[in-house]
Wavefront OBJ file of the C-alpha trace (Angstrom):
o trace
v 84.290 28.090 56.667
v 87.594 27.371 54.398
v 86.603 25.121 51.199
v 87.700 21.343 52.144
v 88.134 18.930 49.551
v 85.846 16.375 48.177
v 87.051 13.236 50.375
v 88.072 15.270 53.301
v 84.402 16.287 53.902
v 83.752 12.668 54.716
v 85.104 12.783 57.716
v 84.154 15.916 58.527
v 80.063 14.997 57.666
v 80.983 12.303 59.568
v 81.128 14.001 62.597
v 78.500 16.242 62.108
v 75.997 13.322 61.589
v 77.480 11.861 65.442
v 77.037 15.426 66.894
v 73.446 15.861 65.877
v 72.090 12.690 66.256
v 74.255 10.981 69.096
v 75.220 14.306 71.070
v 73.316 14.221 73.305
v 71.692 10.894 72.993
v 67.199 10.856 73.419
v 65.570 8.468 71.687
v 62.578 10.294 70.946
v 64.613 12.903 69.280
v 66.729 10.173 68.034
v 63.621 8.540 65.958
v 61.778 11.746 65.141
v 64.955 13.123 63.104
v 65.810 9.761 61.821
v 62.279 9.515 60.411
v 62.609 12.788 58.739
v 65.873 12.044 56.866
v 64.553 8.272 55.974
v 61.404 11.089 54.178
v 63.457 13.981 52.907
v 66.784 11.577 51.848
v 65.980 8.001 51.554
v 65.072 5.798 48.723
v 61.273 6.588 49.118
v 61.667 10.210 48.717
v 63.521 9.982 44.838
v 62.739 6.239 43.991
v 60.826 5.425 40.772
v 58.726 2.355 41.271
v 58.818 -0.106 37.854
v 56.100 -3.048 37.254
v 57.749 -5.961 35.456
v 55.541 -8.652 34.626
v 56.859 -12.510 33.507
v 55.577 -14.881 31.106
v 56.096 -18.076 30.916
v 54.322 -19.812 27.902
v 51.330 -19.256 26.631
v 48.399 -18.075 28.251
v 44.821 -17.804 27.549
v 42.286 -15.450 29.568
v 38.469 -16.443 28.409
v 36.557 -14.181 30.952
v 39.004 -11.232 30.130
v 38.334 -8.501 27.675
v 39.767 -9.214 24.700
v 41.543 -5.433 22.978
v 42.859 -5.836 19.730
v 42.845 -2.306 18.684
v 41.793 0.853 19.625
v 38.337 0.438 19.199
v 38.085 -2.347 21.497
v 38.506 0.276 24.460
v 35.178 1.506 26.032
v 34.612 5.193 26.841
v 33.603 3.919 30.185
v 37.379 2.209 30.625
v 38.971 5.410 29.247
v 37.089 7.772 31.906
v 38.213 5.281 34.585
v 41.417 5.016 34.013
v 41.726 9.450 33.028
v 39.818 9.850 37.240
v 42.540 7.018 38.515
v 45.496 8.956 36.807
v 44.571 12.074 38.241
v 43.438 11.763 41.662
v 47.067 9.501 41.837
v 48.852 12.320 40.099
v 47.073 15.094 43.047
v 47.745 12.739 46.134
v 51.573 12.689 43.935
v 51.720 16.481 43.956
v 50.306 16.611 47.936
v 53.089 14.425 49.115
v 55.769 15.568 47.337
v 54.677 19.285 48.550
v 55.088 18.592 51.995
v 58.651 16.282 51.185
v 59.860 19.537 49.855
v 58.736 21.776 52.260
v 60.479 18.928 55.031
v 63.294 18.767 53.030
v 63.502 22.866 53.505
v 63.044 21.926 57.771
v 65.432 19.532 57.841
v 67.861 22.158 55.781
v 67.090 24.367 58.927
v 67.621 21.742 61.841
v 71.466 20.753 60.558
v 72.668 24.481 59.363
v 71.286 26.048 63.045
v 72.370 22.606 64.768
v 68.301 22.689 66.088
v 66.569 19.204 66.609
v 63.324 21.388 66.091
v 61.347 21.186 62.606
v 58.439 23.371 63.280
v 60.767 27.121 62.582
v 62.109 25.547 59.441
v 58.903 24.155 58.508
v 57.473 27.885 59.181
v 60.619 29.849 58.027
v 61.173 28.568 54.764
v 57.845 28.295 53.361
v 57.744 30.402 50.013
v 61.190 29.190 49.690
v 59.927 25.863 49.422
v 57.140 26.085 47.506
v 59.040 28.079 44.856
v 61.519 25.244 44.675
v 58.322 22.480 44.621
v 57.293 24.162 41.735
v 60.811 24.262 40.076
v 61.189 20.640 40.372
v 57.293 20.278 38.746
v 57.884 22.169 35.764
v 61.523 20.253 35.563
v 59.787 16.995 36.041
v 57.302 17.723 33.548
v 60.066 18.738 31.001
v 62.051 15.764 31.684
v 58.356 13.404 30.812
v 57.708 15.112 27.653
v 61.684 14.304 26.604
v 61.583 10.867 27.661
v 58.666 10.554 25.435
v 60.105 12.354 22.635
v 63.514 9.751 23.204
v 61.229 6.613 23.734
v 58.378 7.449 21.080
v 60.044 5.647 17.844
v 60.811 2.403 20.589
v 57.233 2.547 21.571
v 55.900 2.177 17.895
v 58.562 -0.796 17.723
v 57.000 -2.694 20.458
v 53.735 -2.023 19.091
v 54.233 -3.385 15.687
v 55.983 -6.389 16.938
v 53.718 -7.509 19.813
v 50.675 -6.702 17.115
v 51.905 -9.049 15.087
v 52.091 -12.066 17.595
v 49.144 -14.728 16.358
v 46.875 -15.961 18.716
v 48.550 -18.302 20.999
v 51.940 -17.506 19.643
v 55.611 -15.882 21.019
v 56.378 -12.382 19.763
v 59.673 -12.036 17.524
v 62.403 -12.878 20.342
v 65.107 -11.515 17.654
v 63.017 -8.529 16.786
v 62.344 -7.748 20.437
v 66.201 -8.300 21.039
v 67.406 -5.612 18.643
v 64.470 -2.905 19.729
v 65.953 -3.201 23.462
v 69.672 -2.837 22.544
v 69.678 0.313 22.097
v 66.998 1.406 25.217
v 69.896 0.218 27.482
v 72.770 2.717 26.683
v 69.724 5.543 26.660
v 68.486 4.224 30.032
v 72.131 4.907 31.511
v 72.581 8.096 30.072
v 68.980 9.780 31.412
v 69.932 7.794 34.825
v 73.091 9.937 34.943
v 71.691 13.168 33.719
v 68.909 12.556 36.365
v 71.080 11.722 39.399
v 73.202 15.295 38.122
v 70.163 17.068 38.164
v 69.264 15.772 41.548
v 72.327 16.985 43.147
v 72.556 20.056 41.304
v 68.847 21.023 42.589
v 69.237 19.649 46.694
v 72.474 20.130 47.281
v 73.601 23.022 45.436
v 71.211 25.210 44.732
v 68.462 24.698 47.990
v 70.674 26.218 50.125
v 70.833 29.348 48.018
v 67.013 29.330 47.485
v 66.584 29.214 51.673
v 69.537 31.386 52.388
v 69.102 34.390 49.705
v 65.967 33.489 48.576
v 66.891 33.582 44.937
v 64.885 32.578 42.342
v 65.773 29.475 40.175
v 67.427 31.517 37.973
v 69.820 33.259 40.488
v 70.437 29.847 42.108
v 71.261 28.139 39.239
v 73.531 31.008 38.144
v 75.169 30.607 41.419
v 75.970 26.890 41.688
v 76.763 26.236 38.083
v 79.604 29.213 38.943
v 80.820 27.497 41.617
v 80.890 24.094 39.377
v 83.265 25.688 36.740
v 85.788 27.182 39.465
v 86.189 24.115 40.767
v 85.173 21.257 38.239
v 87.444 18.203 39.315
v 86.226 18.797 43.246
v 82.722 18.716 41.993
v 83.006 15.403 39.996
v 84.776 13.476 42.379
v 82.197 14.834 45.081
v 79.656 13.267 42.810
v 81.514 10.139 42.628
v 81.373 10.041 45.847
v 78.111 10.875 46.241
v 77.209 7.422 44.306
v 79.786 5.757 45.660
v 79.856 6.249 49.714
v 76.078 5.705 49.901
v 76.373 2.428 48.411
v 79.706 1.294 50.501
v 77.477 2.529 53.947
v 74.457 -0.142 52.671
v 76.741 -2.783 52.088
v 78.392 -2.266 55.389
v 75.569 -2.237 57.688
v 73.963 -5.387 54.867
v 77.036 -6.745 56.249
v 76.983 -6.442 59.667
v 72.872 -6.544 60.345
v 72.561 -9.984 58.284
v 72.711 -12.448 60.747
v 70.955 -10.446 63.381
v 68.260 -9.867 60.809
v 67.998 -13.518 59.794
v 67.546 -14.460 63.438
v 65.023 -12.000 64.121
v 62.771 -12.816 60.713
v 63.379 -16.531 61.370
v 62.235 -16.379 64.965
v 59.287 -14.472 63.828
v 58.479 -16.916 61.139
v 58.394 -19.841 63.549
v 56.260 -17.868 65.919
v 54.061 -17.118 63.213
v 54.186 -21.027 61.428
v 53.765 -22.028 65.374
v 50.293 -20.110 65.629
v 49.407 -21.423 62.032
v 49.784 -24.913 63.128
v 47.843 -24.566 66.226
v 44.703 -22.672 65.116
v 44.564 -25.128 61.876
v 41.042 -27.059 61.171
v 39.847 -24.703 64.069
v 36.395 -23.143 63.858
v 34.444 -20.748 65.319
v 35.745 -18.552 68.233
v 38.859 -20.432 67.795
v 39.541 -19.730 64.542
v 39.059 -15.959 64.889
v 41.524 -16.239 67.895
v 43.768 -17.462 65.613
v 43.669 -15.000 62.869
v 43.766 -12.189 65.609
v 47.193 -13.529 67.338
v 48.927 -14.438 63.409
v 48.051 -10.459 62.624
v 49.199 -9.556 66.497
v 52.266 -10.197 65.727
v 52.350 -9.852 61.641
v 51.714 -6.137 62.917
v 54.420 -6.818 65.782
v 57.128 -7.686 63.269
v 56.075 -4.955 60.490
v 56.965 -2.375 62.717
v 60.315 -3.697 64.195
v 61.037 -3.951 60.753
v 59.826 -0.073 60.057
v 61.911 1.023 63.500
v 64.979 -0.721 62.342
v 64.640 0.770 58.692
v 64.634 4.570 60.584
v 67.298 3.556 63.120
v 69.596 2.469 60.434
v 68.520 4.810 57.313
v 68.182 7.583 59.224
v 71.925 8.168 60.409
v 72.730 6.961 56.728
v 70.643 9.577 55.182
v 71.278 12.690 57.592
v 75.202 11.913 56.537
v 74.449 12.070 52.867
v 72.829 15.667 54.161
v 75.926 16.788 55.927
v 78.093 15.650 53.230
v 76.364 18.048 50.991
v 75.921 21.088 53.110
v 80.075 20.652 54.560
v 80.899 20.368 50.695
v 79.563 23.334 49.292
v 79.463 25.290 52.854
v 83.420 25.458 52.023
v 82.380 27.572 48.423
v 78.989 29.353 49.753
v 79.821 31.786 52.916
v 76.539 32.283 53.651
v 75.976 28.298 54.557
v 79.422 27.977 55.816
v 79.161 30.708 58.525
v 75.839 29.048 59.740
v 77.392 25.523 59.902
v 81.103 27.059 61.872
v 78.268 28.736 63.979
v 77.728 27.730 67.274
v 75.240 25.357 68.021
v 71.756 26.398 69.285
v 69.834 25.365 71.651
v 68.344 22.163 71.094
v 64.976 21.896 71.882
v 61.959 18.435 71.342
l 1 2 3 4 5 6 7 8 9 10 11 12 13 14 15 16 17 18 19 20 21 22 23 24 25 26 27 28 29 30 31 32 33 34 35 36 37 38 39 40 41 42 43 44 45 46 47 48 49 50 51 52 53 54 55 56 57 58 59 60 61 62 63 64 65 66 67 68 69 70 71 72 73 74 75 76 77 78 79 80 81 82 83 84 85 86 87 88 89 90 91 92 93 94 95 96 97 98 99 100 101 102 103 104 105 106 107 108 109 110 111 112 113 114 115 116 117 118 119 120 121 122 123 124 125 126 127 128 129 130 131 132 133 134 135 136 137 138 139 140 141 142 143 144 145 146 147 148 149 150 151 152 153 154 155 156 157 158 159 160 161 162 163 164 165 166 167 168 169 170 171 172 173 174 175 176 177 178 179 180 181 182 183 184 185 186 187 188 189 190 191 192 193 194 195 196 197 198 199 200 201 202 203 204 205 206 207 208 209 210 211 212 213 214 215 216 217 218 219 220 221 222 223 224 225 226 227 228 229 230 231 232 233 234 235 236 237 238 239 240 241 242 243 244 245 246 247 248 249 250 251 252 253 254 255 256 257 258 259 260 261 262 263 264 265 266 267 268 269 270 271 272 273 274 275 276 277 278 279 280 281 282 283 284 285 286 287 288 289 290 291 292 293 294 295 296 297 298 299 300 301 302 303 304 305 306 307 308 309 310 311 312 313 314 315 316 317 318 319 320 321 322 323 324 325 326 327 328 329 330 331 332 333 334 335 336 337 338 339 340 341 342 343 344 345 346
């Protein structure tokens, strides 16, 4: 496969994605790959979920325990919170386990041109796990230097939100200045992490599935590749944040008013049963309940088969992008994707 250039393999993942997914057309197939790229390639696979709470005034809790240092914490609280952290932090490592090893299937199903994931699943097993592990120890390293970066903010906050009186507002000012400077930090590990993201899945996977190298080899690999060709690389990556967000917009665009005809119908359906079953009792009122969470249920999961339908094309061409990319400066993956096509099998 000859190298192509950054924006030429567009088009060219462009076609890819219609071949697979549209060539021949089965829905069953159609939903069960989808579903797998939404997994391996979509926002819930790499997303980082934040908590933001608001304020507005003054508030005042007198039930609620009351911590105004350290000592205020029970051992009991401490215990609770230590089994919480890691039984979330196992169920964390389980799932992202069997992402990775999907990730390695899916890998399998567009190089071969397969709609199977079982072989990959089975193929590329210690593969997989040897890369899970790579991204844990990466991810770990990453924590310990965020809290290294963020450690001297950290003791900021605390000092100014310890010295907020009872019933008073912190130091607006204060806070002001503390946050400046997060912002321009917050971009920079954003960028490094997106770099490393790419770098790891689409750069050096398919040398960890195809050669089996270790992380070192794989590394060595891509990063030469990188420096041959450094302008192709950064304007793939440019692309890479760019096209994704141009494809959202576009089908944001064109789903809208479908979508707001759909949601309102549902909401009038749903205020319709409200209305009807209200100041019921008895068998009536549990009829009620059961028809407004018939078809709560009902319009959850259009909304979860719409979400694959349209994600899942968006997110398999992010995957071809990749692999027709760097197929172009890796023979190995480029001979499997000029291959010819095998035989696709449910």
């Amino acid at each position: 496969m000859r190298a192509i250039s950054a924006a030429d393999s567009v088009s060219v993942a462009f076609h890819r994605t219609r071949d697979f997914l549209f060539r021949p057309f089965q829905w069953g197939t159609f939903l069960k790959l989808c579903l797998v790229a939404v997994i391996t390639e979509g926002i819930g696979s790499n997303s980082h979920v934040n908590s933001h709470g608001t304020s507005h005034g003054p508030q005042v809790y007198p039930q609620g325990p009351v911590i105004n240092s350290l000592k205020d914490i029970k051992p009991e609280w401490i215990i609770a919170i230590a089994a919480i952290v890691l039984l979330a932090m196992l169920i964390s490592f389980v799932i992202f386990y069997l992402i990775t090893r999907l990730r390695f299937a899916f890998f399998h199903c567009l190089v071969s041109k397969t709609t199977r994931i079982a072989p990959g699943w089975r193929l590329y097993a210690s593969q997989a796990t040897r890369f899970f592990w790579l991204n844990v120890v990466i991810g770990i390293i990453s924590f310990l230097l965020v809290i290294l970066i963020f450690a001297p903010f950290a003791a900021g906050l605390w000092h100014v939100f310890h010295a907020i009186p009872p019933g008073g507002q912190p130091d607006w000012a204060e806070l002001i200045a503390l946050f400046l400077p997060i912002i321009p930090i917050l971009l920079v590990l954003a960028l490094a992490a997106f770099a490393a993201d790419i770098l790891l899945r689409d750069f050096m996977l398919p040398h960890f599935a195809l050669d089996n190298a270790t992380s070192g080899v794989a590394f060595a690999r891509a990063w030469a590749a990188i420096k041959a060709e450094k302008r192709q690389f950064f304007v793939y990556a440019l692309l890479r944040i760019v096209l994704p967000i141009i494809a959202a917009i576009g089908v944001f665009i064109v789903l809208i008013i479908p979508g707001l005809c759909v949601a309102g119908a549902i909401g009038v359906l749903e205020y319709g049963l409200h209305s009807v079953f209200t100041g019921s009792s008895g068998a009536e009122y549990v009829v009620g309940i059961i028809f407004q969470v018939f078809f709560g249920v009902i319009a959850f999961a259009f909304a979860v088969l719409a979400a694959i339908c349209v994600g899942g094309p968006l997110s398999t061409g992010i995957r071809e992008y990749a692999l027709t990319f760097y197929g172009g400066r890796y023979p190995a993956l480029g001979n499997l994707l000029d291959a010819p096509p095998a035989a696709c099998m449910l």
